[in-house]
C-alpha positions as CSV (number, residue, x, y, z in Angstrom):
1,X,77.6,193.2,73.1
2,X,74.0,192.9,72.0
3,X,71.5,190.6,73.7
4,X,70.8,188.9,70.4
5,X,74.2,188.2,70.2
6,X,74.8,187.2,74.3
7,X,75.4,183.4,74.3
8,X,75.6,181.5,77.7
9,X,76.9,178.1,76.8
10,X,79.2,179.4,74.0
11,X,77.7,177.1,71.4
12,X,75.5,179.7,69.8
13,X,73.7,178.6,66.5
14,X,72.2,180.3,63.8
15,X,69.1,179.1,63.1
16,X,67.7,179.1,59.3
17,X,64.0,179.6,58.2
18,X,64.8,177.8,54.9
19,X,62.1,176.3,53.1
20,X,62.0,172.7,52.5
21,X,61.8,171.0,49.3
22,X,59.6,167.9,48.6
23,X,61.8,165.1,48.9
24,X,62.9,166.9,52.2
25,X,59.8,166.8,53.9
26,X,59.2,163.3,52.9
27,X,62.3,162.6,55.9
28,X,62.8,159.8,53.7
29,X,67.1,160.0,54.3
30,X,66.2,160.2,58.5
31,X,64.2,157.2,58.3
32,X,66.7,155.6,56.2
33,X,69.3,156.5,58.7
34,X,66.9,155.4,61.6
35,X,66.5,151.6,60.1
36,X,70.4,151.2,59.6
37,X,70.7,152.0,63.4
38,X,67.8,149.7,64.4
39,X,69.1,146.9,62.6
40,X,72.6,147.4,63.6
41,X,71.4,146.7,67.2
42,X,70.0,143.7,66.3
43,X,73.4,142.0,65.6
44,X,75.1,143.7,69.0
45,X,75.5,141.8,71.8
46,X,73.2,141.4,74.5
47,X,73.7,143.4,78.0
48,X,70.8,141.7,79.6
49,X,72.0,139.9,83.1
50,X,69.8,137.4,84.1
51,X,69.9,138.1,87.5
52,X,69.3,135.0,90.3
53,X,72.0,132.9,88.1
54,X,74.6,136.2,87.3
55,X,75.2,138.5,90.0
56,X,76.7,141.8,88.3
57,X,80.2,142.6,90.0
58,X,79.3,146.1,91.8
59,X,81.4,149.1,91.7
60,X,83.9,150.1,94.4
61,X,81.3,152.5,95.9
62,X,78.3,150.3,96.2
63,X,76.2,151.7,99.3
64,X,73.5,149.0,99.9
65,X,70.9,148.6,103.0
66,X,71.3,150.9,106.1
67,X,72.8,149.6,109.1
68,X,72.7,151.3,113.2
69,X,76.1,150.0,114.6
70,X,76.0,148.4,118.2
71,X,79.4,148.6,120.3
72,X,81.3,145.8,121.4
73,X,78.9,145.5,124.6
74,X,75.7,145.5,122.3
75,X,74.8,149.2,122.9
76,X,73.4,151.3,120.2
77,X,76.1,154.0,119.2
78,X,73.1,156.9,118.1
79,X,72.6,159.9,120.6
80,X,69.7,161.2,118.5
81,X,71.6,163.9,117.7
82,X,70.1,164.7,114.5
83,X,72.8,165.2,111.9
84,X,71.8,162.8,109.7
85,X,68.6,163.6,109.5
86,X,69.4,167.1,108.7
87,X,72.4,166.1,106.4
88,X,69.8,163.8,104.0
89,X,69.0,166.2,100.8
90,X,65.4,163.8,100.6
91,X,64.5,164.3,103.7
92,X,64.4,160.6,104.7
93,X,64.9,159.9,108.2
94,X,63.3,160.9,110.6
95,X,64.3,160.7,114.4
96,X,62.1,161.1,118.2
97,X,65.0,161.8,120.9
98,X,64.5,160.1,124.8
99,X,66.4,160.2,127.6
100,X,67.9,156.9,128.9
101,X,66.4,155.7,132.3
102,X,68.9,154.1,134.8
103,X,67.8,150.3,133.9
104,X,68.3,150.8,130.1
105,X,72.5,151.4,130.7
106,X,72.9,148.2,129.3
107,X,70.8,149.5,126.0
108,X,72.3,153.0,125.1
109,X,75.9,154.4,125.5
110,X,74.5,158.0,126.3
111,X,72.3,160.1,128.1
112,X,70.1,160.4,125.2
113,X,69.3,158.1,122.2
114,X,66.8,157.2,119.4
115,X,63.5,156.6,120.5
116,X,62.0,156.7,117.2
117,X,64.4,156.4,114.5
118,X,62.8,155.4,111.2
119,X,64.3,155.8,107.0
120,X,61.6,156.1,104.0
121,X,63.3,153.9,101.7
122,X,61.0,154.7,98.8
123,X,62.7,158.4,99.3
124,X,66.0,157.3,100.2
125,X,68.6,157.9,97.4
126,X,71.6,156.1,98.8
127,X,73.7,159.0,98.7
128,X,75.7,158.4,102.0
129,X,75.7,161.6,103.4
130,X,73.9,160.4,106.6
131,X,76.7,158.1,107.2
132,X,79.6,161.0,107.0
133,X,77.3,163.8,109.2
134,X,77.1,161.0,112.3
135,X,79.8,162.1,114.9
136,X,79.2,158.6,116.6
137,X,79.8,156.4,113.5
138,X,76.2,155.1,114.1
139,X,74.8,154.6,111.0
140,X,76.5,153.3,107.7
141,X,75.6,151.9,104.4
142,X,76.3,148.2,104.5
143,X,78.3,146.6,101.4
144,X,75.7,143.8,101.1
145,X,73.9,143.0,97.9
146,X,70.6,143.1,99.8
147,X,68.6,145.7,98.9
148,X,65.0,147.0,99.6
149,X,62.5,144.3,99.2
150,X,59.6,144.9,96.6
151,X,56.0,145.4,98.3
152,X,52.7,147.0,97.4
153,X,52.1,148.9,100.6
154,X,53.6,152.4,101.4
155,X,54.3,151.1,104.9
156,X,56.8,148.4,104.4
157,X,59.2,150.5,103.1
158,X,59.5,152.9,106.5
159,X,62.2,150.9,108.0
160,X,62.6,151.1,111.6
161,X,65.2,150.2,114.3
162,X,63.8,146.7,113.7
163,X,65.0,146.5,110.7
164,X,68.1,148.5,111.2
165,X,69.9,147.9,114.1
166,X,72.6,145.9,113.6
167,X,72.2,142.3,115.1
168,X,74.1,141.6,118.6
169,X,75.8,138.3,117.3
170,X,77.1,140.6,114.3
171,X,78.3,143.4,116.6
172,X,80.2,141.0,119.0
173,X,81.7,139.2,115.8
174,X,82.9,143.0,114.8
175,X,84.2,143.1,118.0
176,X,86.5,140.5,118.1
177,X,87.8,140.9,114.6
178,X,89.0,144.4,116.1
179,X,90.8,143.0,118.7
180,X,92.7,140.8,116.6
C-alpha cells in the first residue's frame, strides 16, 4: 500500500482539477441554494427563551455552583488533601494546607484542613471531576440554577471559602433530613 493511497479516516476522495465553465464560476446555483435556506428560517419557529419569565427545564446532569459540605456538627469535611485540585483538567483550584490548633476542634473534623482553598470560576468548566476525586465527599456541584454572577473584574470570579462553604443552617437542615 502506497502512501498516496494510505487513508486514515477511510473516507478518501479524489479530488479533480477540472476547469470551471462560466456560468460555474458565477456560483449563481450556491447562492440560489443559500437564499432558499435563509428564507426557510425565516418561517421556523423561534428557540429564543426569554429568560427571567421562562426558566429552561435542565438536563438530568446539570452541575451548577460549587459547594464545601459541613457535617452535621457544622465542621468542614476537607482535609486539604489535594485530590481535587490535581483531578481538575483546568487547573482551577487551588488549595494552602494548615494544621488545626486545639481551639478550632469545633471548626475542622481533621488534623489538617483548608487554609486557603480558592476555585477560578472564569477557568472552571463544570466537569465534576473534583467532586468524584474527594475521599471526604467535601466538595460537590450543587443542583441550583445559580450560576456565576457576571462582573468586570478578574477578581470576583476567584471564589473562596466565603463563597463556598456550605452555610451552617443548610448543613444542620441536611442533617436532620438524614436522620429521618
Amino acid at each position: 500500500m502506497s502512501v498516496q493511497t494510505m487513508s486514515l479516516s477511510g473516507r478518501k476522495k479524489e479530488v479533480s482539477n477540472k476547469k470551471m465553465t462560466f456560468w460555474e464560476s458565477l456560483y449563481l446555483v450556491a447562492i440560489v441554494k443559500g437564499l432558499f435556506i435563509t428564507i426557510g428560517h425565516l418561517f421556523t419557529r423561534k428557540v429564543t427563551v426569554k429568560y427571567p419569565e421562562e426558566v429552561r427545564t435542565r438536563a438530568g446532569i446539570w452541575r451548577g455552583q460549587h459547594m464545601l459540605k459541613r457535617d452535621e456538627q457544622g465542621r468542614e469535611n476537607c482535609t486539604a488533601c489535594g485530590l481535587c485540585a490535581l483531578s481538575c483538567p483546568a487547573e482551577a483550584i487551588t488549595m494552602t494546607a494548615a494544621e488545626r490548633k486545639p481551639d478550632e476542634k469545633h471548626l475542622y473534623r481533621e488534623e489538617k484542613y483548608a487554609s486557603v482553598y480558592e476555585i477560578n470560576m472564569l477557568r472552571c468548566i463544570f466537569c465534576g471531576l473534583c467532586e468524584e476525586a474527594c475521599p471526604k465527599d467535601a466538595i460537590y456541584l450543587t443542583e441550583s440554577k445559580v450560576l456565576v454572577p457576571a462582573s468586570y473584574d478578574r477578581e470576583d470570579f476567584i471564589f473562596g471559602k466565603d463563597k463556598l462553604v456550605m452555610p451552617l443552617e443548610m448543613a444542620m437542615a441536611n442533617a436532620k433530613n438524614r436522620q429521618n
